[in-house]
C-alpha positions as CSV (number, residue, x, y, z in Angstrom):
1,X,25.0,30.3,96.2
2,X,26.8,26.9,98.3
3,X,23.7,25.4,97.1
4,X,23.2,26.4,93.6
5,X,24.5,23.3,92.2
6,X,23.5,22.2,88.9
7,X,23.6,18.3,87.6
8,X,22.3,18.9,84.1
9,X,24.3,16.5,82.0
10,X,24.0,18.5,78.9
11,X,23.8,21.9,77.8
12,X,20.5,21.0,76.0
13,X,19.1,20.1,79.6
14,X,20.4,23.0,81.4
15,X,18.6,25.3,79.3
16,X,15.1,23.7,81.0
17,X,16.2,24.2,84.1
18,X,15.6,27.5,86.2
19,X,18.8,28.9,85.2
20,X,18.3,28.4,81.8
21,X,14.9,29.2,81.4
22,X,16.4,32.4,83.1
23,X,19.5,33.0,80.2
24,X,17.5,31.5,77.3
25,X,15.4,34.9,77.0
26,X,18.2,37.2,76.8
27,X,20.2,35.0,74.2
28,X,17.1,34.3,71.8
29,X,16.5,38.3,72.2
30,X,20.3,39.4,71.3
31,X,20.3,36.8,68.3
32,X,17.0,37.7,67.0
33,X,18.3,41.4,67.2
34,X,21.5,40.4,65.9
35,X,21.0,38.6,62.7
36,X,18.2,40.5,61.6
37,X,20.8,43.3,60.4
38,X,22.7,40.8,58.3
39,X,22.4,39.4,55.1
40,X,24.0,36.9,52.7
41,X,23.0,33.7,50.9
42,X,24.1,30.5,53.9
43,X,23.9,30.8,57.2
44,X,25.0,27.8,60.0
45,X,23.8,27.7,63.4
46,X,26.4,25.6,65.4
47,X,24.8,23.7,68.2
48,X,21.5,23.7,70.0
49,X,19.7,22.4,67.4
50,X,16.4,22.6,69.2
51,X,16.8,26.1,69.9
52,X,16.2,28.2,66.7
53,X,18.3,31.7,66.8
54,X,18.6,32.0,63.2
55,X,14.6,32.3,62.4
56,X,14.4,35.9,62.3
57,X,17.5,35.8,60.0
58,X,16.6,37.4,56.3
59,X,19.3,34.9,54.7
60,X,17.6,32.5,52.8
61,X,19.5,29.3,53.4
62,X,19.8,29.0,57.0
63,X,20.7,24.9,58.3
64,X,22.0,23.6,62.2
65,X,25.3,21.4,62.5
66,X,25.5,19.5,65.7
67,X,26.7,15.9,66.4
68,X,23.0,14.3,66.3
69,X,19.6,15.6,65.4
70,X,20.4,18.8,63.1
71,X,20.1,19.3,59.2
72,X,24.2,18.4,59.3
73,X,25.6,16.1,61.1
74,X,29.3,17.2,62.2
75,X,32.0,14.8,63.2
76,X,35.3,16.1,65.0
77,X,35.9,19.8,64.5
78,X,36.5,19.8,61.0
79,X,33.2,22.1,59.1
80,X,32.1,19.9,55.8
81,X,31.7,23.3,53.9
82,X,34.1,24.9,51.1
83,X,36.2,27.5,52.0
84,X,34.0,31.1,51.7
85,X,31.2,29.8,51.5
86,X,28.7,31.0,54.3
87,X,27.7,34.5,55.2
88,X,27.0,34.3,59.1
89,X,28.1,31.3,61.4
90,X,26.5,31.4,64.6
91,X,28.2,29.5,68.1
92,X,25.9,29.7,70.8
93,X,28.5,28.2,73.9
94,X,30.3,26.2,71.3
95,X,33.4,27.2,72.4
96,X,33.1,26.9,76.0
97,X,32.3,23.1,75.8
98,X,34.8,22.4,72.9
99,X,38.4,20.3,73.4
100,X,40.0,22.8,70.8
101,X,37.9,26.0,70.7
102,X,40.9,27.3,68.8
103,X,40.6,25.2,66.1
104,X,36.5,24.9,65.9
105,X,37.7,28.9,65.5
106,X,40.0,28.6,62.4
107,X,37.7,26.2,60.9
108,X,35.0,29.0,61.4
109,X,37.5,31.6,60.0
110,X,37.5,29.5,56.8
111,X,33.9,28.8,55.3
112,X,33.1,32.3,56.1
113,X,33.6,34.6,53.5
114,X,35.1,37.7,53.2
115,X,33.4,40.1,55.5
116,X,31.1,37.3,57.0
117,X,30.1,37.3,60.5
118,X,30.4,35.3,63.3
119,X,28.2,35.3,66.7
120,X,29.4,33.9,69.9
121,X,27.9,33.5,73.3
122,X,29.7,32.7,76.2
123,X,29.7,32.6,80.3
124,X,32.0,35.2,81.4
125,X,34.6,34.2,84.1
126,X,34.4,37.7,85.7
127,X,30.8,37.4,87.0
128,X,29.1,36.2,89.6
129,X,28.4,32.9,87.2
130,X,32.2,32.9,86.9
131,X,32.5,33.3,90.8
132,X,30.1,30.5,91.5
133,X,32.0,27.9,89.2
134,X,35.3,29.2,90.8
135,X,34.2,28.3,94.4
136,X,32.1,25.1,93.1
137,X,32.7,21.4,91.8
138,X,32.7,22.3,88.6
139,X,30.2,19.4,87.8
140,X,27.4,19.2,85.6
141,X,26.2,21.7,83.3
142,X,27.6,24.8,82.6
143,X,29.7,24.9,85.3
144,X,32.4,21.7,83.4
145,X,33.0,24.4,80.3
146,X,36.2,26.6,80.1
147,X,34.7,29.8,80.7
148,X,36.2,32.0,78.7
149,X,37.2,35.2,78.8
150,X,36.3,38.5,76.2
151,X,39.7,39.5,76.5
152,X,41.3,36.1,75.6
153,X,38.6,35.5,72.7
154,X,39.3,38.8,71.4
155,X,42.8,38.4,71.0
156,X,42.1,34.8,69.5
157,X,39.9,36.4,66.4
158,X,42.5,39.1,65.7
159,X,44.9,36.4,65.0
160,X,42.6,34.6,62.9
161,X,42.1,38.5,61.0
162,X,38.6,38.9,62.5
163,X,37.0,42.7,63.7
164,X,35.1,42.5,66.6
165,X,32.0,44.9,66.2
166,X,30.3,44.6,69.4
167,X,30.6,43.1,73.1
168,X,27.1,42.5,74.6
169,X,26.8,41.3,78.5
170,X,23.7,40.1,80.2
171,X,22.5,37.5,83.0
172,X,23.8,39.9,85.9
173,X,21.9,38.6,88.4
174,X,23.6,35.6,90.7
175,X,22.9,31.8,89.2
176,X,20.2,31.4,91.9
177,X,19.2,28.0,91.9
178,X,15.1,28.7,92.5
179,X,13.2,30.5,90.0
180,X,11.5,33.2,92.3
181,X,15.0,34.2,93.3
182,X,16.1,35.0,90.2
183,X,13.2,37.1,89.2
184,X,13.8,38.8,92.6
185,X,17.2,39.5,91.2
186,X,16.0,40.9,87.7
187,X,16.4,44.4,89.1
188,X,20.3,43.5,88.6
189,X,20.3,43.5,84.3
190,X,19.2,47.4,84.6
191,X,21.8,48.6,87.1
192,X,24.2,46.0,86.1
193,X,24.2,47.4,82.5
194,X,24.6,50.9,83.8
195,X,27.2,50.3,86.6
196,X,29.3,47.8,85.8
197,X,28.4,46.3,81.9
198,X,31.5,44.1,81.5
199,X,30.6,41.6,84.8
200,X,27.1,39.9,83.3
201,X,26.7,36.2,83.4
202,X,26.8,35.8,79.4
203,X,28.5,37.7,76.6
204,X,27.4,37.8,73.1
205,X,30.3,38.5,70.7
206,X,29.8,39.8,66.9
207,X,33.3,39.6,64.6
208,X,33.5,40.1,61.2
209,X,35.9,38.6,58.8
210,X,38.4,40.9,57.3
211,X,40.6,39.9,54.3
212,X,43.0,42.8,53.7
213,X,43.4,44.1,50.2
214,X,46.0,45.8,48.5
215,X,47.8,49.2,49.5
216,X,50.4,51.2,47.8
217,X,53.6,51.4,49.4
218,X,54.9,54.8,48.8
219,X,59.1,55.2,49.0
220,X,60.3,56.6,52.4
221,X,62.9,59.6,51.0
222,X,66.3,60.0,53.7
223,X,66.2,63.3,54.6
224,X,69.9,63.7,54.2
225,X,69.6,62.6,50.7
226,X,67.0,64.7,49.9
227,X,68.8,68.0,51.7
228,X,71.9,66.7,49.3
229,X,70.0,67.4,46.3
230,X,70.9,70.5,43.8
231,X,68.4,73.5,44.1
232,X,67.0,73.9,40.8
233,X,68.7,77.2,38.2
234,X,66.4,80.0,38.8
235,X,66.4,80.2,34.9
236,X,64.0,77.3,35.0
237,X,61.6,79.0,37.6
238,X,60.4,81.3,35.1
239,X,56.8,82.6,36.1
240,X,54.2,81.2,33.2
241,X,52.9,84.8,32.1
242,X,56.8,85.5,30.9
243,X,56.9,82.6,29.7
244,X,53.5,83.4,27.4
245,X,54.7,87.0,27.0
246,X,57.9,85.9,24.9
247,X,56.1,83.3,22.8
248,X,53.9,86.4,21.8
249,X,56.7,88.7,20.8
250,X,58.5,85.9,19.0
251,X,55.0,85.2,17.3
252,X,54.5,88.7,16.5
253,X,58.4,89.3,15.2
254,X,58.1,86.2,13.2
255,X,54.9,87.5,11.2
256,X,56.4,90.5,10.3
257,X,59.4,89.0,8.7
258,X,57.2,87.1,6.2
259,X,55.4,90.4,5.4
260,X,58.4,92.3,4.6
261,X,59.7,89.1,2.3
């Protein structure tokens, strides 16, 4: 893999390469699956313009935001959108390119709305893709992004209050640089889902934003206190048919008194 090098200057031109052509199956596939199952009114797309993963999305307002040729043009990391107001953001290797992935996150975590979704891909570090950048240059396309790692993003949405609902890993064969390697290699995606799922190239993440609501905090009772407490008077334990049974006699004595006056 000494000679896989890649000198794609963007992401955008990695994607034609071998490689890319190789990953950019797989991710249209899992997105396609993905966002068929979820619905709202807005939908944003963040990145990869020219590659459409929202069109088998059933929201009806679905727009890109990139830096240049999208339907909005984004500048810095701040979102032009209200807060809750999109349904599904989706970050296809946003984050691994970004200066501040943490804050691209929180400014994700606040135009979705309650219960809205967001969908990340990523190159895992623990893969073979992760191996190859370790031992490379770390020039060019993808091999200059942060590769990060499921664990770390997990813990950064559960700060940020979002539910992950699914992990996904593909792209376990090595980042041949040829094209008839990697095919040779497709064998892996079977046995690498069934032996060891959590090492593929890429990951697709789905989180869900969860805004927590009120619960009713009920009063913790000391147990000494509540062994101080006086036993009710066995007087005031009276079974309910006694109780019935008196009423009637008193009823009954208390008619005949007013037939005798």
């Amino acid at each position: 893999m000494s000679d896989c090098m890649s000198t794609a200057q963007s992401l955008s031109e990695w994607f034609a390469s071998p490689q890319g052509r190789y990953v950019l199956p797989f991710e249209q596939a899992h997105f396609d699956r993905t966002v068929n199952d979820i619905f709202g009114y807005n939908a944003l797309q963040l990145g990869l313009s020219e590659h459409d993963f929202l069109r088998n999305s059933r929201i009806p307002h679905r727009f890109t935001g990139a830096d240049r040729k999208a339907d909005v043009r984004l500048c810095g990391v701040e979102l032009p959108f209200a807060c809750n107001s999109l349904d599904m953001v989706l970050m296809p290797h946003v984050l691994d390119f970004a200066a501040n992935p943490h804050q691209i996150l929180r400014e994700v975590e606040r135009v979705l709305r309650p219960e809205g979704s967001v969908l990340i891909s990523g190159f895992n570090p623990l893969s073979l893709w992760g191996l190859h950048r370790a031992l490379g240059r770390r020039h060019g396309y993808p091999w200059c992004g942060h590769f990060i790692a499921v664990s770390r993003l997990k813990d950064w949405l559960a700060l940020l209050g979002f539910e992950v609902e699914a992990v996904r890993f593909v792209a376990y064969a090595p980042p041949f640089r040829q094209h008839k390697w990697l095919e040779r290699s497709n064998f892996m995606e079977s046995a690498g889902r069934r032996w060891w799922p959590a090492v593929g190239g890429v990951y697709f993440v789905h989180a869900i934003k969860r805004v927590p609501g009120l619960r009713l905090l009920k009063p913790q009772w000391k147990q000494g206190l509540v062994n101080s407490l006086l036993p009710v008077a066995p007087k005031l334990n009276k079974p309910v048919s006694q109780c019935v049974d008196s009423r009637l006699v008193n009823n009954e004595q208390n008619g005949q008194n007013l037939k005798h006056e």
